[in-house]
C-alpha positions in Angstrom: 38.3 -54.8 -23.6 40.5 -52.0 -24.8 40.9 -49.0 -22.4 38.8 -45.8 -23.2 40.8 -43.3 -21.0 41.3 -40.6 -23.4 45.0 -39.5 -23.7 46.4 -36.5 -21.7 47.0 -34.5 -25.4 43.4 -35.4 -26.3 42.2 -31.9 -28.3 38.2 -31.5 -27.9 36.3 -30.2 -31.8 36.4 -26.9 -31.2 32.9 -25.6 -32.3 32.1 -22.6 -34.8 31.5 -19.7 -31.9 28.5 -19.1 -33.9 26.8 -21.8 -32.4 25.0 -22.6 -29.5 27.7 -24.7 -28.0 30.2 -22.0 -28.9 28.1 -19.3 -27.2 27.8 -21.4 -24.1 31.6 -22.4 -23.7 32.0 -18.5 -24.1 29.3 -17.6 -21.9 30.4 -20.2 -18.8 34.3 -19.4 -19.5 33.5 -15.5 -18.5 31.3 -16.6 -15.9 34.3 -18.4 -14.0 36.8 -15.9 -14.6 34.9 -13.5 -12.8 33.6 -15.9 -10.2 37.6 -16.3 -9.7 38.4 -12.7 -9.9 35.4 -12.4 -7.4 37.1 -14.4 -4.6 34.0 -17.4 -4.7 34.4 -20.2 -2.6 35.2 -23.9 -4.4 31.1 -24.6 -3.0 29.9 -21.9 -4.5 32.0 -21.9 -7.7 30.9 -26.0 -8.6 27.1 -25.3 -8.0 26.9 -22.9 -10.1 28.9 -24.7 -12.9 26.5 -27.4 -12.3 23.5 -25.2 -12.5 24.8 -23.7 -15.5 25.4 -26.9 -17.2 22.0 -28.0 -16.6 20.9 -24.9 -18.3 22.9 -25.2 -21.4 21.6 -29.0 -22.0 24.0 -31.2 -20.2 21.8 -33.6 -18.7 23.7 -34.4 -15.3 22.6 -36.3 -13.0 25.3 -36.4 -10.4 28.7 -34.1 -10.8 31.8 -34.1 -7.9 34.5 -32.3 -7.2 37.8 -33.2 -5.3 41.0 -31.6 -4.4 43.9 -32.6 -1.9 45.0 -29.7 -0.1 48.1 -28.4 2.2 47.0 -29.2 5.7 48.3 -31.5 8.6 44.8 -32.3 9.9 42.9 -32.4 6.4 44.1 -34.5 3.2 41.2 -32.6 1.1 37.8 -31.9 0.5 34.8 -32.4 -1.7 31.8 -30.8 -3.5 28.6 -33.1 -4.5 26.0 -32.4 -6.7 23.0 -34.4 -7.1 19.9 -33.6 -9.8 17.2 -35.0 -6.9 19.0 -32.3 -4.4 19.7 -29.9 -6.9 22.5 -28.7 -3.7 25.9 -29.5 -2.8 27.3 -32.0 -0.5 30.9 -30.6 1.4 33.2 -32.9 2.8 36.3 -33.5 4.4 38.6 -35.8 4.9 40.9 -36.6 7.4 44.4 -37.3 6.4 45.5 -41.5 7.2 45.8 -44.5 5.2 41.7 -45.1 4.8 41.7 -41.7 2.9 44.8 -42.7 0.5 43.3 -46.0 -0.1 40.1 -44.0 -1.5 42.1 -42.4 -3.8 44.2 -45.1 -4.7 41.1 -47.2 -5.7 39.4 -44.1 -7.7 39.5 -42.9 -11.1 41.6 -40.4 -10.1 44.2 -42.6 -9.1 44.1 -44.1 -11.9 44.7 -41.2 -13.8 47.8 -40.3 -11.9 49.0 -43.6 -12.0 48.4 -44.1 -15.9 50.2 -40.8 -16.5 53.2 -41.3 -14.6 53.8 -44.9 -15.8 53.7 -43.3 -19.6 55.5 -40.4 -18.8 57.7 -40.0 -16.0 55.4 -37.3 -14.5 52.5 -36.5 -14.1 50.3 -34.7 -16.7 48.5 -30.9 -16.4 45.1 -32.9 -16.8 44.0 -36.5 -17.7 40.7 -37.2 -19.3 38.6 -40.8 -18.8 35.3 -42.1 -19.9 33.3 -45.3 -18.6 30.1 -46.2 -20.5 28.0 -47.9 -17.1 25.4 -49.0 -19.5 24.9 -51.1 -22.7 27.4 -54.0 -24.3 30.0 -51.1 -23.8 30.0 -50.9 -20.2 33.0 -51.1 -17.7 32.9 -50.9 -14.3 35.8 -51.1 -13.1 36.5 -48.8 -9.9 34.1 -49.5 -6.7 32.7 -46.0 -7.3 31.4 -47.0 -11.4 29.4 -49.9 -9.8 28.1 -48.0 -7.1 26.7 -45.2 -10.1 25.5 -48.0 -12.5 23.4 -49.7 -9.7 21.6 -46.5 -9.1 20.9 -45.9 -12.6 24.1 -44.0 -14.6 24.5 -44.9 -17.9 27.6 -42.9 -18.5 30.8 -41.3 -16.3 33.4 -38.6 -17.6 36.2 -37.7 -15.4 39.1 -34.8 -15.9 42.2 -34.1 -13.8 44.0 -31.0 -13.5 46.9 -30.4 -11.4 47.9 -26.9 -10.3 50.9 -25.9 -10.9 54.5 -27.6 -11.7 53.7 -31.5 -11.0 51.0 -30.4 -8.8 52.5 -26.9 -6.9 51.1 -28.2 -3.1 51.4 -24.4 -1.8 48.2 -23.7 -4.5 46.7 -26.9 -3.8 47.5 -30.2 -5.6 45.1 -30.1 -7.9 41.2 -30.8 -8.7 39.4 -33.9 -10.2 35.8 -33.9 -11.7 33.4 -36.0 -12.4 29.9 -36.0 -14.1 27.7 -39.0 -14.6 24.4 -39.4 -15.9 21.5 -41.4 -16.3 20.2 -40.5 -19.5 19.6 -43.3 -22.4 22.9 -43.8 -24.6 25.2 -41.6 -22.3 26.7 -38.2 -23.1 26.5 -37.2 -26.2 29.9 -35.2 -28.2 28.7 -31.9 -27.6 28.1 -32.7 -23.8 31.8 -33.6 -23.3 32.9 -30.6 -25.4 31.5 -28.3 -23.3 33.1 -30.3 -20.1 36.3 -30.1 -22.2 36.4 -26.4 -23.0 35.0 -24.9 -19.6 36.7 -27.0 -17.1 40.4 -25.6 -17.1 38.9 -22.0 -16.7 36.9 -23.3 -14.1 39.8 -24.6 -12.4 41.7 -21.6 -12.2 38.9 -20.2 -10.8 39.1 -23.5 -8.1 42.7 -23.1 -7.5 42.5 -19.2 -6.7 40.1 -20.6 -3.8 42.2 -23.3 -2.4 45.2 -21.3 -2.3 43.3 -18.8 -0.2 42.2 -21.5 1.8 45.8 -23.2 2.1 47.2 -20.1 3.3 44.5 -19.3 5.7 44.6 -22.7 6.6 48.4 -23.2 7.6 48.6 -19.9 9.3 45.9 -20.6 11.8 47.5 -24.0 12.1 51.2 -22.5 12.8 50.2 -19.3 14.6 47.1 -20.1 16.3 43.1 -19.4 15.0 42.8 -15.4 16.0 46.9 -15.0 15.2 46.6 -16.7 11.7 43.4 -15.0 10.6 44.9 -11.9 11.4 47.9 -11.7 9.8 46.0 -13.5 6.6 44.0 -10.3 7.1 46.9 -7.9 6.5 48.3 -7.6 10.2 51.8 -7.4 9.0 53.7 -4.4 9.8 56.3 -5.0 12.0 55.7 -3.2 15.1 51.7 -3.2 14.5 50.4 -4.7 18.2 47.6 -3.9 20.3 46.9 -4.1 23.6 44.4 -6.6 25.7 43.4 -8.0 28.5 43.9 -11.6 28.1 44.5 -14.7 30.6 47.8 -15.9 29.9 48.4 -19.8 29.9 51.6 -21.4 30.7 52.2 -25.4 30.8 55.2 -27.3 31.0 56.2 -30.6 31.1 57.9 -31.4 34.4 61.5 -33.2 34.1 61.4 -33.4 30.1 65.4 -33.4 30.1 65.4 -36.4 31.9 63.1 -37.6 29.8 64.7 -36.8 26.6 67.7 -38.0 28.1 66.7 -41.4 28.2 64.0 -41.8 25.7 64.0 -43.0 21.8 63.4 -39.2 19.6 60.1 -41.0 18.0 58.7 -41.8 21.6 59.7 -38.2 22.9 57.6 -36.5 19.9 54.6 -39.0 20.3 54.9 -37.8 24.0 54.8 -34.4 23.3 51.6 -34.6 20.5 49.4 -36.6 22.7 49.8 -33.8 25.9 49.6 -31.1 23.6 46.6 -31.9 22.0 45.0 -33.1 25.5 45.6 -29.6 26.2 44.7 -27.7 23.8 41.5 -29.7 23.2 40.2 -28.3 26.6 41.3 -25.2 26.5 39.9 -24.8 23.1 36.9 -25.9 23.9 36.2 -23.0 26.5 38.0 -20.5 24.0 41.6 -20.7 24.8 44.1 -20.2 21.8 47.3 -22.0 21.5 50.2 -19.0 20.6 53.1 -21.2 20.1 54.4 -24.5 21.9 58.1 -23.6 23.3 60.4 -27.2 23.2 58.6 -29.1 26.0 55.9 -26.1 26.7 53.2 -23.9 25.9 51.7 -20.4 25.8 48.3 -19.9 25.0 45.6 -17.1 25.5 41.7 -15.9 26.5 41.6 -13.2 25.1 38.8 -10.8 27.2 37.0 -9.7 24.4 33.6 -11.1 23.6 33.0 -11.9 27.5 33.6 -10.5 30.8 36.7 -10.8 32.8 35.3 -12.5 35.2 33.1 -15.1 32.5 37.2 -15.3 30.5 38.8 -16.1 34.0 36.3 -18.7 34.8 36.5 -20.6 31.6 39.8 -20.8 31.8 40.1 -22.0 35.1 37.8 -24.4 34.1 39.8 -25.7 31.4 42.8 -25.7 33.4 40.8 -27.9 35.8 39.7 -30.2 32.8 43.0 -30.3 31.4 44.6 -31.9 34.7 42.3 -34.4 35.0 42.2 -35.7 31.4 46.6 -35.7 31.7 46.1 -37.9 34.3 43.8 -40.6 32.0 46.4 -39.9 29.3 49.2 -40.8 31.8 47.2 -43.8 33.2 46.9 -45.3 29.7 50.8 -44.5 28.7 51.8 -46.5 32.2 49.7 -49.4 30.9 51.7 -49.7 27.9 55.1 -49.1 29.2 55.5 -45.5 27.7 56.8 -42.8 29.4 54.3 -40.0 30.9 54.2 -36.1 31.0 53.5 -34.7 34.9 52.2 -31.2 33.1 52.2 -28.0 35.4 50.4 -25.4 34.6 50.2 -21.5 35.4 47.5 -18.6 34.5 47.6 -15.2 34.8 45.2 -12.4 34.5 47.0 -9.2 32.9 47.2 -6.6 29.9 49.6 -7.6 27.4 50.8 -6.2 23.8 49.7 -8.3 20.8 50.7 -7.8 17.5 53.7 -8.9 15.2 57.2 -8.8 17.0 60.6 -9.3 15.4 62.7 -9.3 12.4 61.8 -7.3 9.1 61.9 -10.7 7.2 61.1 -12.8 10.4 58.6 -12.5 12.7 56.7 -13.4 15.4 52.6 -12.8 16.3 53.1 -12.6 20.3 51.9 -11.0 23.1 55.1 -8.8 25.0 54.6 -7.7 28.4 55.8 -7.7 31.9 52.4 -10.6 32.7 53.8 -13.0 30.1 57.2 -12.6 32.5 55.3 -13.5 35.1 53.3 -16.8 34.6 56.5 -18.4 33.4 57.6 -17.6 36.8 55.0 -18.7 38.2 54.8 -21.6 36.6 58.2 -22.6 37.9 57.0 -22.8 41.2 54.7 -25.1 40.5 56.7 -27.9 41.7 58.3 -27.0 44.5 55.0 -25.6 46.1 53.9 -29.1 44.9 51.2 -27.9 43.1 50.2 -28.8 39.6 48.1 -25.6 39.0 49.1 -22.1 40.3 46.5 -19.0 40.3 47.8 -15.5 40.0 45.8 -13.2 42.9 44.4 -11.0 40.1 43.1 -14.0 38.1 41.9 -15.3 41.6 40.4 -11.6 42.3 38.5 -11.4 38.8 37.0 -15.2 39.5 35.3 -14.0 42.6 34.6 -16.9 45.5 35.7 -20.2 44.4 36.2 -22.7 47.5 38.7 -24.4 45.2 41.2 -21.6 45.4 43.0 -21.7 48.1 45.8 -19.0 49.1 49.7 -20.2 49.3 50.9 -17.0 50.5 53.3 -14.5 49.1 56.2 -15.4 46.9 59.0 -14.4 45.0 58.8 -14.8 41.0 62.7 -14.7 39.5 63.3 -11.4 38.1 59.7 -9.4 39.5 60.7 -6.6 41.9 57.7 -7.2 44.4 56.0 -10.9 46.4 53.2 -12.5 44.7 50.1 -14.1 46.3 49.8 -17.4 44.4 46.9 -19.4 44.4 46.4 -23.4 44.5 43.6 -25.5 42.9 41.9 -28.1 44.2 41.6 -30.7 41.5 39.7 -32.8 43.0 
């Protein structure tokens, strides 16, 4: 059977603007400039395309949207629309080799693959049609057998990629798809309308993943409250603030050694697997990664939407949490030959400056201050007062009575004028 993919040059009849369809590709195409101009979110933006379609005649039962994004937790997302729900379905998808094979298997895929074979690169869109019904049908991609069995009669899929090739900074690109279930398919004005309001509605899509790219990848690289700030418009150099924040310091005890005799791919898988054990916990309880440092890192708890004393706990509790679940990590890493990370770990209770630090053309979101000195200091002592987990006195003082605390006496942090009561933990 001959393939009905319509070619990436395919021109749509262009109606007299007279006409009801003209009127309508007019009416939708100012609709999604504005809703792009208007900042609308890629949920927001498809359901009311959908809502408007339905209005002008289209007779959709199901429509999706699709775009990879820029992310290294998330390949990309999706919008479903169903007539029954007459809503939107959101999802995301993790990136791995389950979610490439999805695409790979997919009309889209397809697409990309047809184009590329033909050209050399891919194409700004790509265009297919599947009749699911009649003498003409052809289901061939999992996801046209699945819409046939339910009842579509006909499928219509479009491709756009944003940007040069697919520019990843503003988002690969989107896919679309419309099926539905009416007797004898789509009909030529249907698909004209698809044809004519889709690359408007695209922009409109792409001004909305590039937001969320950039809002993304900040958080990612600076940390949530960090990233969403300087997304915000925190960036004057020299613009910081000051808090009252717990300050977080872990290391990984004896990483030279362990770099020193360690394969690079082992050393990194080493690294991501106690960093995210960390950071899950103290997440979980509010803590907020600032940057790793080599074999380290420096996160915060901030003192803003709880007490002191409620900020101090939760971390502590973390902390607590954060030991215990290194030690499962480490049990299953000596099970398998691998080598482990002994983390120590020091917080700090103390009024910092937080704001952008740095360069003109390079800089750094940080918190500065003589505390941020100090539980690196203090986390140096860690191991030789052989204690995974050291306790500043005012973090101790803000906690209140904790029978895990324990006093170690005054010491002396490199490069503090004055002795510092340290506190142990009892990890149980």
């Amino acid at each position: 059977m001959p393939d009905r993919s319509l070619p990436p040059d395919m021109t749509f009849r262009l109606p007299s603007f007279g006409s009801a369809l003209g009127n309508h590709i007019i009416e939708l195409h100012v609709w999604a400039v504005r809703q792009g101009l208007g900042g609308a979110g890629a949920a927001t933006l498809f359901d009311g395309l959908c809502q408007r379609l339905v209005i002008a005649g289209v007779p959709l039962w199901r429509a999706f949207a699709g775009m990879e994004t820029l992310h290294p937790q998330w390949g990309g997302y999706s919008y479903t629309w169903r007539r029954d729900l007459n809503a939107i379905q959101p999802a995301q998808f993790e990136r791995g080799d389950e979610y490439q094979q999805d695409v790979l298997n997919s009309p889209f895929g397809y697409m990309i693959r047809q184009a590329a074979t033909s050209t050399g690169e891919a194409a700004p869109w790509l265009h297919l049609r599947r009749h699911l019904a009649g003498p003409e049908a052809r289901l061939d991609f999992p996801i046209l057998k699945e819409l046939a069995a339910s009842g579509a009669t006909d499928y219509f899929a479009e491709l756009f990629a944003f940007g040069k090739q697919g520019d990843p900074s503003r988002g690969i690109g989107v896919g679309y798809s419309f099926a539905t279930d009416q007797t004898g398919g789509f009909q030529d004005d249907d698909l004209t309308l698809l044809q004519a309001v889709l690359p408007a509605v695209s922009l409109a899509m792409m001004a909305d993943a590039s937001h969320a790219i950039a809002s993304g990848l900040l958080q990612a690289y600076l940390g949530s409250d960090a990233g969403q700030r300087v997304h915000s418009g925190a960036v004057v150099r020299g613009s910081v603030e000051s808090i009252h924040a717990v300050l977080w310091y872990a290391d990984i005890r004896g990483f030279t050694a362990i770099a020193d005799t360690t394969p690079g791919l082992q050393v990194i898988e080493l690294l991501d697997e106690a960093f995210e054990t960390l950071t899950a916990l103290l997440r979980a309880r509010g803590g907020q990664v600032l940057k790793f440092l080599g074999d380290g890192m420096l996160a915060t708890f901030p003192c803003v939407h709880a007490t002191r004393r409620e900020v101090c706990r939760q971390a502590l509790d973390a902390a607590r949490e954060a030991m215990q679940a290194i030690d499962k990590l480490n049990s299953a890493r000596k099970q398998t030959g691998k080598p482990v990370a002994e983390v120590d770990l020091a917080l700090h209770l103390g009024e910092v400056l937080y704001g952008n630090v740095g360069a003109i053309d390079r800089l750094d979101f940080t918190v500065i201050g003589p505390a941020v000195n100090e539980v690196a200091r203090m986390e140096a002592l860690c191991q030789p007062l052989g204690c995974k987990v050291l306790v500043s006195a005012e973090l101790a003082a803000a906690v209140g009575d904790d029978p895990q605390l324990y006093s170690l006496g005054s010491h002396s942090l490199r490069g503090v004028r004055e002795g510092r009561e340290l506190y142990g933990v009892d990890l149980g």
